[in-house]
C-alpha positions as a Markdown table, in Angstrom:
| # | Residue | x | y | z |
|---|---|---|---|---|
| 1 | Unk | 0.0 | 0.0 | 0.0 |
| 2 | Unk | 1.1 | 3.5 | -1.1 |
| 3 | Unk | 2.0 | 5.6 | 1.9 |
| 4 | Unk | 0.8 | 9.0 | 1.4 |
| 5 | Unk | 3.8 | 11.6 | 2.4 |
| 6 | Unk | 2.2 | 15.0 | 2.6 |
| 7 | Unk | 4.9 | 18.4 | 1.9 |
| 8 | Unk | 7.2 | 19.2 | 4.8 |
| 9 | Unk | 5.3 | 22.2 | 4.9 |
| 10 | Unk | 1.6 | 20.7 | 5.8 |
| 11 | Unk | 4.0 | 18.8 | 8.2 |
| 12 | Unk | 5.6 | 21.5 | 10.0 |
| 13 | Unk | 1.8 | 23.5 | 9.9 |
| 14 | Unk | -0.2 | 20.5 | 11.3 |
| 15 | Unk | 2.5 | 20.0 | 13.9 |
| 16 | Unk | 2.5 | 23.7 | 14.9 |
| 17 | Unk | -1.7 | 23.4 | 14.9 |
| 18 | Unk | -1.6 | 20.7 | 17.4 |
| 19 | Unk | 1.4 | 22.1 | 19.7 |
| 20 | Unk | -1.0 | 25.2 | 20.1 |
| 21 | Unk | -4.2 | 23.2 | 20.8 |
| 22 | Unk | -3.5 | 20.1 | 22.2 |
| 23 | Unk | -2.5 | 19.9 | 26.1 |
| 24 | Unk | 1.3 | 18.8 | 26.7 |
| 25 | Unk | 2.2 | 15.4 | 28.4 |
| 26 | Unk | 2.7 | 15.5 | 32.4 |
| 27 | Unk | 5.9 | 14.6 | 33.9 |
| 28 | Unk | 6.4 | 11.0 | 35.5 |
| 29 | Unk | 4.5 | 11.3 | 38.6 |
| 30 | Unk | 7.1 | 12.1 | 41.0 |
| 31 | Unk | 8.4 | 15.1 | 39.0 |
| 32 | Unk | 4.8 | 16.0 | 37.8 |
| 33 | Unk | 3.8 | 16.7 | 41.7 |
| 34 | Unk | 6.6 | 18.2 | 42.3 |
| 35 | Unk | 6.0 | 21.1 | 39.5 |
| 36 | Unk | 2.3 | 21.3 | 40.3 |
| 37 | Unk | 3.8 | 22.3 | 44.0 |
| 38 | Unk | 5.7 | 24.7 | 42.0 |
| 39 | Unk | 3.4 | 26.2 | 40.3 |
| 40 | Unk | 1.1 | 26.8 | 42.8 |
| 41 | Unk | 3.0 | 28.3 | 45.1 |
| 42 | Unk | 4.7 | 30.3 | 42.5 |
| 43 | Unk | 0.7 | 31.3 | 41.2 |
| 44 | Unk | -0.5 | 31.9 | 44.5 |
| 45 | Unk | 0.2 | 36.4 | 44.9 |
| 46 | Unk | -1.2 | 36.3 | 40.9 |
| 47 | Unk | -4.7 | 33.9 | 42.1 |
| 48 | Unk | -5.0 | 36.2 | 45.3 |
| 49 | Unk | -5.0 | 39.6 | 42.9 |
| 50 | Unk | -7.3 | 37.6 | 40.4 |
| 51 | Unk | -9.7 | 37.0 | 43.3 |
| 52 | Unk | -9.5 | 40.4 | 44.3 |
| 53 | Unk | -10.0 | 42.0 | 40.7 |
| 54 | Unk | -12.6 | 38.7 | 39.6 |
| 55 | Unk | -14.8 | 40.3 | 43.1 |
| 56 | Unk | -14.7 | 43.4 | 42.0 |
| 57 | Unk | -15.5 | 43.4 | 38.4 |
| 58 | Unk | -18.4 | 40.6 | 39.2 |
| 59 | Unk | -19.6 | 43.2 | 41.6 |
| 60 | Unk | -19.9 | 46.4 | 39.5 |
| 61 | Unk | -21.9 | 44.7 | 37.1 |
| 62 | Unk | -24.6 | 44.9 | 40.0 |
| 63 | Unk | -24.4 | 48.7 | 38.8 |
| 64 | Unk | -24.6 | 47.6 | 35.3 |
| 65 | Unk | -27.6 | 45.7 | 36.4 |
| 66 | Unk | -29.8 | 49.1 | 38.1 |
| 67 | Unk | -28.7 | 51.0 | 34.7 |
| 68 | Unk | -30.4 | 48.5 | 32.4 |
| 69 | Unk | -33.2 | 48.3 | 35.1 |
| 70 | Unk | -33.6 | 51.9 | 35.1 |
| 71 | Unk | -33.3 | 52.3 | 31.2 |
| 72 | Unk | -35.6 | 49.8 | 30.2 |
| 73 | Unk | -38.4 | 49.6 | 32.6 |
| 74 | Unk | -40.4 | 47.4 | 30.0 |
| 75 | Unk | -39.9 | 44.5 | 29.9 |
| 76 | Unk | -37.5 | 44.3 | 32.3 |
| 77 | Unk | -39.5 | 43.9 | 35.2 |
| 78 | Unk | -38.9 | 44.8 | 38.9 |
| 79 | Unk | -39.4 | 40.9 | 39.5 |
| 80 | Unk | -36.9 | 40.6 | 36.8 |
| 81 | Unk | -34.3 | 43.1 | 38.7 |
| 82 | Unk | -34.3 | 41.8 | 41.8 |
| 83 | Unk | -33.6 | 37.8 | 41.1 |
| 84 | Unk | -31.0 | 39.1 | 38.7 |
| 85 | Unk | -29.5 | 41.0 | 41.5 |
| 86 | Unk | -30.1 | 37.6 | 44.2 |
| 87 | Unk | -27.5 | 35.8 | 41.8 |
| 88 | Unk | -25.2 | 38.7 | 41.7 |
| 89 | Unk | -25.3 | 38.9 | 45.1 |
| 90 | Unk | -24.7 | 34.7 | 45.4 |
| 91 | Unk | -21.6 | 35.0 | 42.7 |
| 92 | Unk | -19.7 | 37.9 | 45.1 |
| 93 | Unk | -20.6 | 35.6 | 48.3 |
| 94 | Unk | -19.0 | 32.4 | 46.2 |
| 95 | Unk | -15.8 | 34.3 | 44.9 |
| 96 | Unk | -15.1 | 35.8 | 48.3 |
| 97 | Unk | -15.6 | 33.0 | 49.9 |
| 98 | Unk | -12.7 | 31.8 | 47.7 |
| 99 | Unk | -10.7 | 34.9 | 47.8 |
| 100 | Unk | -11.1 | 34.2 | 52.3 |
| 101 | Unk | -9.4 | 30.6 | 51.7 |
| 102 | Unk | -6.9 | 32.0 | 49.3 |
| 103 | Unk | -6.2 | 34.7 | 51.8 |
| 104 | Unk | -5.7 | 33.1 | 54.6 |
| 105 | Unk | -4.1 | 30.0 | 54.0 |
| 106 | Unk | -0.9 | 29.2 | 51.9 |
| 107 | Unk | -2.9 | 26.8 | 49.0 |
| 108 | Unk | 0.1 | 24.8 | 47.6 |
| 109 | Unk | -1.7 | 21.8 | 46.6 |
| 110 | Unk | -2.8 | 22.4 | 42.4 |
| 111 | Unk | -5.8 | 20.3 | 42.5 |
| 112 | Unk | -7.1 | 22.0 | 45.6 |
| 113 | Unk | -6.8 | 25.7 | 44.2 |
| 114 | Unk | -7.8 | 24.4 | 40.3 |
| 115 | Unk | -10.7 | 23.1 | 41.9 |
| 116 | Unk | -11.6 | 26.4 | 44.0 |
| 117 | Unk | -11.1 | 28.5 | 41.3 |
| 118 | Unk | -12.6 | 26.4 | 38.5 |
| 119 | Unk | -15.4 | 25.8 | 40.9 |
| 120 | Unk | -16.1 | 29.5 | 41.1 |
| 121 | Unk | -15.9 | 30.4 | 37.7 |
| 122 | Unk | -18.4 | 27.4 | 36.6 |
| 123 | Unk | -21.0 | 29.3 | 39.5 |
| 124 | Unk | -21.0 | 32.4 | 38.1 |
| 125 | Unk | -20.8 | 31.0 | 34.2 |
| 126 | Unk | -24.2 | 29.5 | 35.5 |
| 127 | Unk | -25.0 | 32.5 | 37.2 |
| 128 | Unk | -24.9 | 34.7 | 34.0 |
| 129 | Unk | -26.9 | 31.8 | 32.2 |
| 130 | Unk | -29.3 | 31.8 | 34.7 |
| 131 | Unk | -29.7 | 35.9 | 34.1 |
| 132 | Unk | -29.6 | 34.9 | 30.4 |
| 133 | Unk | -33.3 | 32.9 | 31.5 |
| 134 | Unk | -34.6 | 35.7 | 33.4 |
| 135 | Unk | -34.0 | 38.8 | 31.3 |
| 136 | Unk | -36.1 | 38.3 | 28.1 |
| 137 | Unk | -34.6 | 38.8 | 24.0 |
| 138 | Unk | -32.9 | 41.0 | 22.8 |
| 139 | Unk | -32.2 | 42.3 | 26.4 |
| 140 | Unk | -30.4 | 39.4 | 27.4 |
| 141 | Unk | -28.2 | 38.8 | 24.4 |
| 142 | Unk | -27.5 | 42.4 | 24.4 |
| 143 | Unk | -26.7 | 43.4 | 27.4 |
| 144 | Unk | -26.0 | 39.5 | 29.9 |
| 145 | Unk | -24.2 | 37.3 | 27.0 |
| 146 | Unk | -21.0 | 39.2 | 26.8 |
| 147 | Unk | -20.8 | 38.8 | 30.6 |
| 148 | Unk | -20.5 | 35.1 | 30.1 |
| 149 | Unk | -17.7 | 35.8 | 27.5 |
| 150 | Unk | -16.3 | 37.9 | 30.0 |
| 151 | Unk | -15.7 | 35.3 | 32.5 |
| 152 | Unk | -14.8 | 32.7 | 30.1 |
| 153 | Unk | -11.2 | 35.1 | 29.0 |
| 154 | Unk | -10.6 | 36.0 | 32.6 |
| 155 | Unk | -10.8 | 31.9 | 33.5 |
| 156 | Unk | -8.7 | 30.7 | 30.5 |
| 157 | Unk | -6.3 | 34.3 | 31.0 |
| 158 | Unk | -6.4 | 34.9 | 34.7 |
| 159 | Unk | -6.6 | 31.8 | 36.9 |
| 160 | Unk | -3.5 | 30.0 | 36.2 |
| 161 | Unk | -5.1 | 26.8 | 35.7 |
| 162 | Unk | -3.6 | 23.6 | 33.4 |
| 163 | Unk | -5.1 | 23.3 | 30.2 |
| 164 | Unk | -7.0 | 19.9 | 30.9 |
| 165 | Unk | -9.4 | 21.4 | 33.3 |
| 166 | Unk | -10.2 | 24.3 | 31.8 |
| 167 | Unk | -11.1 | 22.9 | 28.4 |
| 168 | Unk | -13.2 | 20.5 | 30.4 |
| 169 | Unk | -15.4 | 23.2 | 32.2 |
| 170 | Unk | -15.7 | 25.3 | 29.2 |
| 171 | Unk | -17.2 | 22.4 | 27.5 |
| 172 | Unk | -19.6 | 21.5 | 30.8 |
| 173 | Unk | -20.6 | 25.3 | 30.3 |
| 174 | Unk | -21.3 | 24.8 | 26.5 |
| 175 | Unk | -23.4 | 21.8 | 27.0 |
| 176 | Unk | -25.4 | 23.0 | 30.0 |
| 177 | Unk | -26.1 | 26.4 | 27.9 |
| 178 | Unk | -26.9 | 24.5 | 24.1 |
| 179 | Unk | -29.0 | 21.9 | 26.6 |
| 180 | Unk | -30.7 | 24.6 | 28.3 |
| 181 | Unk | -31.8 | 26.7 | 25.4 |
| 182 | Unk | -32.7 | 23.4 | 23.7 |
| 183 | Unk | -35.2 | 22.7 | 26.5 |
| 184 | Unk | -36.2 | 26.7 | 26.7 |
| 185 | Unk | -35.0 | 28.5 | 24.3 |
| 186 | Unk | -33.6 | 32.1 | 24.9 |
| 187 | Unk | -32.3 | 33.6 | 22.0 |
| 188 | Unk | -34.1 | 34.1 | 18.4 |
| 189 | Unk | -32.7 | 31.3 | 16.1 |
| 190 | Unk | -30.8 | 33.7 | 14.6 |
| 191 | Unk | -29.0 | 34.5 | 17.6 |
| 192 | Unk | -28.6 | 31.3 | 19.1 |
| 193 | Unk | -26.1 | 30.8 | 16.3 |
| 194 | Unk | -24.4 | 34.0 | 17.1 |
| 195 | Unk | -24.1 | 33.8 | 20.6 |
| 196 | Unk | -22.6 | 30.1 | 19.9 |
| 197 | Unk | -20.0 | 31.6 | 17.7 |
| 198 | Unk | -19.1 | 34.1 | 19.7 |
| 199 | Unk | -18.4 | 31.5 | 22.9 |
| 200 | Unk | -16.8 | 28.8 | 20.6 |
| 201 | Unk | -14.3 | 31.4 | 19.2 |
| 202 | Unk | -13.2 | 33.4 | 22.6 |
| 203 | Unk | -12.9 | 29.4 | 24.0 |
| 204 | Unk | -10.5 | 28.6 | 21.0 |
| 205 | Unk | -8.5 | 31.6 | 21.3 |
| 206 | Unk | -8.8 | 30.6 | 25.2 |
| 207 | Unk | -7.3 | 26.9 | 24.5 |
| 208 | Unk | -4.7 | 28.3 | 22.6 |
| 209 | Unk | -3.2 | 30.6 | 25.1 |
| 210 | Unk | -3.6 | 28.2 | 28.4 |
| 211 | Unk | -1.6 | 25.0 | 26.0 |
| 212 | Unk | 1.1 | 27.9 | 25.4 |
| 213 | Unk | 1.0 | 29.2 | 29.0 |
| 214 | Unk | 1.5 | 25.6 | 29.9 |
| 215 | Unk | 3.8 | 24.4 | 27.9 |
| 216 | Unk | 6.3 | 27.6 | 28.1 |
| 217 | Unk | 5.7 | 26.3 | 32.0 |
| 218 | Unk | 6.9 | 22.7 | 31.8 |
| 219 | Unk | 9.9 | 23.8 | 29.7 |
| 220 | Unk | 10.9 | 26.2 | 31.9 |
């Protein structure tokens, strides 16, 4: 059988493609908990300012929140307002809660602060969604979809996390928004597309800058 030999070229391309999307191998397991040691406590002043900055941008949106209120009065309802605002309020509680543990204890193990701060992110992603539910079209997709895309570059940019995980929750977030809008739907057809698009494109340019983040780590 002919074996197909495609230009150096297409090699060198396709092997560039998958060094930029594709997660690098770990260590042997002695080495490979020793570096995740590493990089947590080397991470750990960069997660405590992303805590600080994640709480306070997740918390000014509230503001955000009374100016659409106030600007579009119908139909945005008060009923509307105020559970938006319960969730807000139940993100800030969940990321200082996290920001308290980061604070006040030295968090060296990787799959104990991963797992705080992926766990946080994932609340609020489902906390915008659930706003996304409660605010009715275009109002939502104007003004509470961008939010989501918000938090998906601050987790992929900000948190410091491997690349595994984070692909993994960005696809948990994906299906439990296409599932959700499948069983409800909250965008026009037309925008259900677009907002897709939109969340599939910031996540690939996300994947491609946590594989490099990681990689440049491990070599170093």
């Amino acid at each position: 059988m002919h074996k197909i030999v495609f230009p150096e070229w297409i090699q060198k391309t396709a092997a560039a493609v998958l060094e930029t999307l594709v997660p690098p191998q770990p260590f042997p397991p002695a080495q490979e908990q020793e570096f995740r040691t590493a990089h947590a406590k080397r991470f750990l002043p960069h997660r405590r300012a992303t805590l600080l900055i994640a709480l306070f941008t997740w918390s000014i949106f509230g503001y955000w929140d009374w100016l659409i209120y106030q600007s579009q009065l119908w139909p945005y309802t008060t009923e509307m307002f105020v559970i938006n605002t319960a969730i807000r309020l139940s993100g800030a509680m969940v990321i200082g809660v996290c920001l308290m543990l980061f604070w006040i204890r030295d968090i060296h193990n990787e799959k104990v602060a991963s797992g705080l701060l992926l766990g946080t992110a994932t609340f609020c992603s489902f906390g915008v969604i659930a706003m996304l539910f409660v605010v009715p079209t275009p109002i939502n997709y104007l003004y509470y979809f961008f939010g989501l895309i918000l938090i998906v570059i601050f987790t992929f940019n900000l948190l410091y996390v491997f690349s595994r995980p984070l692909i993994i929750q960005a696809a948990a977030t994906a299906f439990f928004l296409l599932a959700s809008d499948q069983i409800y739907p909250i965008f026009e057809s037309n925008l259900t597309t677009a907002a897709f698009f939109y969340y599939f494109g910031f996540c690939f340019f996300g994947v491609s800058h946590t594989v490099r983040f990681e990689v440049s780590e491990r070599e170093r």
